[in-house]
Backbone as CSV, one residue per row, in Angstrom:
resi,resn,N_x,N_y,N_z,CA_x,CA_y,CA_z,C_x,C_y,C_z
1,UNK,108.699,109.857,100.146,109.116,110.838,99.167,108.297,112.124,99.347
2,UNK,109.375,113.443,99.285,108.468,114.652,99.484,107.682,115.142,98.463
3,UNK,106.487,115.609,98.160,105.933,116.378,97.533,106.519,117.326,96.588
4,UNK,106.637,117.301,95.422,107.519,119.278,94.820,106.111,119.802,95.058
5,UNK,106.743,120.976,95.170,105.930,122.551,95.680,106.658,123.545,94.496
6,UNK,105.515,124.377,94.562,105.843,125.480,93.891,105.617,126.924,94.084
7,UNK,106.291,127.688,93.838,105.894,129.081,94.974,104.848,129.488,94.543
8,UNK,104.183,129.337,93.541,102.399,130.205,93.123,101.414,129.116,94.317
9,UNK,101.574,128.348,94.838,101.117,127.472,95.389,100.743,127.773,96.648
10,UNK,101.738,129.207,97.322,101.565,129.411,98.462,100.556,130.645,98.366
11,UNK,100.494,131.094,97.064,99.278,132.129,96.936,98.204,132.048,97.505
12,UNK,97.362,132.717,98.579,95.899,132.580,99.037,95.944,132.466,97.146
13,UNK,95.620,133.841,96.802,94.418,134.104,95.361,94.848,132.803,94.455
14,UNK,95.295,132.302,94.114,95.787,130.957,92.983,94.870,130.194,93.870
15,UNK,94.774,130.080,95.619,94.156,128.736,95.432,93.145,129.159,95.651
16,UNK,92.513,130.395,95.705,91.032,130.479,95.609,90.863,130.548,94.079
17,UNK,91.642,131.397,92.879,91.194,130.732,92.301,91.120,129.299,91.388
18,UNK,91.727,128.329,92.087,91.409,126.605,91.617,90.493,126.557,92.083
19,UNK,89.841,126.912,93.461,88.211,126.660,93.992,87.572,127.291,93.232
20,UNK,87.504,128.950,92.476,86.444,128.712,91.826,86.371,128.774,90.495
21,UNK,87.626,127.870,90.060,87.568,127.323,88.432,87.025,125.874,88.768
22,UNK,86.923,125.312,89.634,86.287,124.005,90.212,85.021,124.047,90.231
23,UNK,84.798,125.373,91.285,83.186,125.740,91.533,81.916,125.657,89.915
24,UNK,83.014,126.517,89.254,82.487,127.160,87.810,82.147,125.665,87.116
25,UNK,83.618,124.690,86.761,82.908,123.326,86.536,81.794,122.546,86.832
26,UNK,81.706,122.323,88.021,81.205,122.145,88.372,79.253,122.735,88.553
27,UNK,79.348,123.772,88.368,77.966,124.434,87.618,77.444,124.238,86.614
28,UNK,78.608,124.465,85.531,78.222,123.936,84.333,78.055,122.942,83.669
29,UNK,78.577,121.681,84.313,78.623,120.367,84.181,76.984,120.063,84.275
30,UNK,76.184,121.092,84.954,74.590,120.626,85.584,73.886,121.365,84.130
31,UNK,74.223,122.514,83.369,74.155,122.958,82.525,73.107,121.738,81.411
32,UNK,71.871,122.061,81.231,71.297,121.182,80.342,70.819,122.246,79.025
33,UNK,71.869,121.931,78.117,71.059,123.089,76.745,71.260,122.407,75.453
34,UNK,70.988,123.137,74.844,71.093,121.995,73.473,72.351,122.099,72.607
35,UNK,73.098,121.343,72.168,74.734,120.951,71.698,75.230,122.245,70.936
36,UNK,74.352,123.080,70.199,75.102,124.512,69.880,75.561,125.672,70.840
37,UNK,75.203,125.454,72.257,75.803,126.290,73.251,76.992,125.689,74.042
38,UNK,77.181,124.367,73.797,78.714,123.809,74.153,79.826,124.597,74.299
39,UNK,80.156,125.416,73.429,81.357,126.222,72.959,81.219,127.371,74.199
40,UNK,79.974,127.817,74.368,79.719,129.174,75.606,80.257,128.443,77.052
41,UNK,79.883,126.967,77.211,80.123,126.622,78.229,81.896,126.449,78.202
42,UNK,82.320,125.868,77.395,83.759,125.755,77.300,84.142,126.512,77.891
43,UNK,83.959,127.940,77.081,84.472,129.211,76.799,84.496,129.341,78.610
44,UNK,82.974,129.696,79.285,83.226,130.025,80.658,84.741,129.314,81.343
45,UNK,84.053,127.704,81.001,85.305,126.841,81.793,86.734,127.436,81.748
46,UNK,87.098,127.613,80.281,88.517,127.859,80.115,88.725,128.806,80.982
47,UNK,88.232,130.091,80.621,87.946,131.750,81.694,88.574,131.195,82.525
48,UNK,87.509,130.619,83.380,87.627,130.364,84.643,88.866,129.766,85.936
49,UNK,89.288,128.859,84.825,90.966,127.970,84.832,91.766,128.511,84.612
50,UNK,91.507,129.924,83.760,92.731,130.944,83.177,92.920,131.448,84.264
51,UNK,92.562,131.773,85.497,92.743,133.339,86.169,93.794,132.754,87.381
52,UNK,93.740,131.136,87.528,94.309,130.560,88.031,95.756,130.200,87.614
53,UNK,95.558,130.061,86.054,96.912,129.593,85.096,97.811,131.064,85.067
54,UNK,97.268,132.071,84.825,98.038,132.933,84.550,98.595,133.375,85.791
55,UNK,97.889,133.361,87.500,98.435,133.907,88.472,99.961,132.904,88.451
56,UNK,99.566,131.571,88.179,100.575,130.737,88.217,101.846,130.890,86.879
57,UNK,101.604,131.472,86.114,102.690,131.530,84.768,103.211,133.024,85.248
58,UNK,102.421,134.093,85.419,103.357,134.910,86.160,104.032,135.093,86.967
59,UNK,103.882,134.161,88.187,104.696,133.798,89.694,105.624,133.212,88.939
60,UNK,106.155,132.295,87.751,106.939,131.581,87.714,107.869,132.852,87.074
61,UNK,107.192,133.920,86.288,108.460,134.648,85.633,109.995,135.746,86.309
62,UNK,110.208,135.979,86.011,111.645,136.297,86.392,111.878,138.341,86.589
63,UNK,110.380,138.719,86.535,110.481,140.330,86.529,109.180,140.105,87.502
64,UNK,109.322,141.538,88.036,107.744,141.733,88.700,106.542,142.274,87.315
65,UNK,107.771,143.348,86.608,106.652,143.374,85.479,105.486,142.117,84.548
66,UNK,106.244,141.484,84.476,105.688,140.107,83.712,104.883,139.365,84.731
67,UNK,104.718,139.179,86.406,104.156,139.023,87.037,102.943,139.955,86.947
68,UNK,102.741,141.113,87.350,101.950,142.275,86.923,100.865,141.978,85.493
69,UNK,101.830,141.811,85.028,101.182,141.693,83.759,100.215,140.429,83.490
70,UNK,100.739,139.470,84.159,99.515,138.014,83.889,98.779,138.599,85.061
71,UNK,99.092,139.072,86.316,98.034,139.076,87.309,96.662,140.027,86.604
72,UNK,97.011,140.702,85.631,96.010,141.697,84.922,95.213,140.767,83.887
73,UNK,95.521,139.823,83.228,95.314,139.234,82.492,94.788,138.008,83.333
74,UNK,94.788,138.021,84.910,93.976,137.036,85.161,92.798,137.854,85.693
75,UNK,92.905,138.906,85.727,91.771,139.619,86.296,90.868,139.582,85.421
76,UNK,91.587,139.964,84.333,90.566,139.864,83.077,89.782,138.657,82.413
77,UNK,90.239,137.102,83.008,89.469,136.352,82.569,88.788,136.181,83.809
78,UNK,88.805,136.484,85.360,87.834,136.348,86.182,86.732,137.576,85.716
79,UNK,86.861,138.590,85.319,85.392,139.573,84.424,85.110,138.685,83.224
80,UNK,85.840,137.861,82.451,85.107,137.137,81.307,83.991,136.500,81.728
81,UNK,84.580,135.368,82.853,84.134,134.260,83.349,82.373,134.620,83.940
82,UNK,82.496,135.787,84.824,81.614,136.177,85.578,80.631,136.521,84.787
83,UNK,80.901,137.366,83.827,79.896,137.768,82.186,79.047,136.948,81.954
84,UNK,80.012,135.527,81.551,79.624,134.610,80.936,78.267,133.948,81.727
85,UNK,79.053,134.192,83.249,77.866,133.142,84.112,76.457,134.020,84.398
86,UNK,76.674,135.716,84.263,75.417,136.507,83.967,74.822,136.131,82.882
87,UNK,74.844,135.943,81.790,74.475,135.616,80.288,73.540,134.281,80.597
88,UNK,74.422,132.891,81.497,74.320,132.065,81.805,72.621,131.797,82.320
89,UNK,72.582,133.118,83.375,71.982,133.221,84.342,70.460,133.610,83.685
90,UNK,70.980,135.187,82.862,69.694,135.472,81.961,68.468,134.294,81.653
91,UNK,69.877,133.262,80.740,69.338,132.422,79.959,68.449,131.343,80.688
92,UNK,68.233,131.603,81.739,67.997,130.114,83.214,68.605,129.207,82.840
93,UNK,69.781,129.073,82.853,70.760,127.962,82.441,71.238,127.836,83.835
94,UNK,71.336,128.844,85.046,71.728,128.878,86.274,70.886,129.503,87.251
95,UNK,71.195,129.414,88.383,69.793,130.363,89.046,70.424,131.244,89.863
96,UNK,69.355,132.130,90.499,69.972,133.355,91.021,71.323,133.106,92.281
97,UNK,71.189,132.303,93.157,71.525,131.163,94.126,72.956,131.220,93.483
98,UNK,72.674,130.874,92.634,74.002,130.092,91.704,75.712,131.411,91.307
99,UNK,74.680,132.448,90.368,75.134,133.608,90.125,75.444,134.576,91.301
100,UNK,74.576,134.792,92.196,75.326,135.376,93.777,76.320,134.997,94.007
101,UNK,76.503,133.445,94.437,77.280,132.789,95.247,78.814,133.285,94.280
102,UNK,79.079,133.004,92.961,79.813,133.067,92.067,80.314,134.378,92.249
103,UNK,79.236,135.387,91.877,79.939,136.934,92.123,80.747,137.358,93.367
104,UNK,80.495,136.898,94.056,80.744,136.950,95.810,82.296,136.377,95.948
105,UNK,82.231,135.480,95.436,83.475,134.733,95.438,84.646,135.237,94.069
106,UNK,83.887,135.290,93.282,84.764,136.382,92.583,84.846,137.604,92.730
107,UNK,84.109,138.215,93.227,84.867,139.928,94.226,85.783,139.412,94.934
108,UNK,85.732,138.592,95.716,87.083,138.027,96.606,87.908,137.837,95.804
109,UNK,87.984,137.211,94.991,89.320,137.275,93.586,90.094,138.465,93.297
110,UNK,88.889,139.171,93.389,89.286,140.560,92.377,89.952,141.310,92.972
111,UNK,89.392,141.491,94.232,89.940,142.490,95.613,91.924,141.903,95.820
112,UNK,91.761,140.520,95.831,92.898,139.933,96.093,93.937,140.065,94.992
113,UNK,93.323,140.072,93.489,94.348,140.099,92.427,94.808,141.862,92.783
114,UNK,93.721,143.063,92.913,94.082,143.833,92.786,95.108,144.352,93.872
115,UNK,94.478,143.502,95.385,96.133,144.133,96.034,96.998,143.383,96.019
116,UNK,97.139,142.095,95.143,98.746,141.526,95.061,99.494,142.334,94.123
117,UNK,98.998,142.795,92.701,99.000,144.059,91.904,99.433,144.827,92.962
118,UNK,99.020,145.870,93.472,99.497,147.198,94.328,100.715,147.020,95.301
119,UNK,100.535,145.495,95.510,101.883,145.352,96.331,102.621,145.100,96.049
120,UNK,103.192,144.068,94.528,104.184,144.581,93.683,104.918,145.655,93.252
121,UNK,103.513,146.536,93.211,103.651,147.951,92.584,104.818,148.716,93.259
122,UNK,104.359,148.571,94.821,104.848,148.985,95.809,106.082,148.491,96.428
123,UNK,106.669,148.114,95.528,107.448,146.937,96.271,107.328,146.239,97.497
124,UNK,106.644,145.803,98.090,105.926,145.262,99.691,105.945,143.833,99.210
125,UNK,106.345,143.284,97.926,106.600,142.095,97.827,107.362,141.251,96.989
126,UNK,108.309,140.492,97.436,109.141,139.524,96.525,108.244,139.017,95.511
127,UNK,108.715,139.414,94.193,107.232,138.735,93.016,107.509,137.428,92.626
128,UNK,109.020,137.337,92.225,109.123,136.088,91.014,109.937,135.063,91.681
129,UNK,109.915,134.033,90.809,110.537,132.645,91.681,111.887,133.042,91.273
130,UNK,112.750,132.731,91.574,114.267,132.769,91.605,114.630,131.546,90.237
């Protein structure tokens, strides 16, 4: 039996970002603080899973605008996310090691959300699933 596929699937940026809504878990999972900062860690997690969910809820819609529009709104939770893991970082909840590697990989996000953005813009690309 074949696999279903889905066209956000063939996105480089969607699957970089599942690697680093994985990565981000995965950091914070090591996260040792005391039970009233739970909610900050969430908070990163969700971010982090968002920038991925929304590239994917906009590929599924039926305009380029509405594509456009989550790809902005995933940009915006990869700057939440990254905030969060500076704050993170302040706090030595993470180490410098940690926060590089993260920023680095989210400029690669960013660069990528912003020219799938421009190439919509431009029409240079089929946006929405049929």
């Amino acid at each position: 039996m074949q696999e279903a596929k889905f066209s956000f699937e063939d996105l480089e940026v969607w699957k970089k970002a599942v690697e680093f809504a994985s990565n981000v878990i995965r950091l914070t999972e090591k996260i040792e603080t005391d039970r009233k900062h739970y909610r900050l860690i969430e908070n990163c997690e969700s971010a982090a899973s968002s920038i991925a969910a929304n590239i994917a809820e906009g590929k599924g819609r039926y305009s380029k605008k509405e594509f456009v529009h989550f790809l902005y709104i995933a940009r915006g939770s990869l700057y939440e996310s990254i905030t969060q893991l500076i704050i993170f970082h302040k706090n030595e909840w993470i180490s410098m090691e940690d926060i590089q590697r993260i920023k680095i990989d989210g400029g690669v996000i960013g660069k990528m959300i912003s020219s799938l953005i421009n190439s919509i813009k431009e029409g240079n690309l089929i946006a929405c699933s049929p």
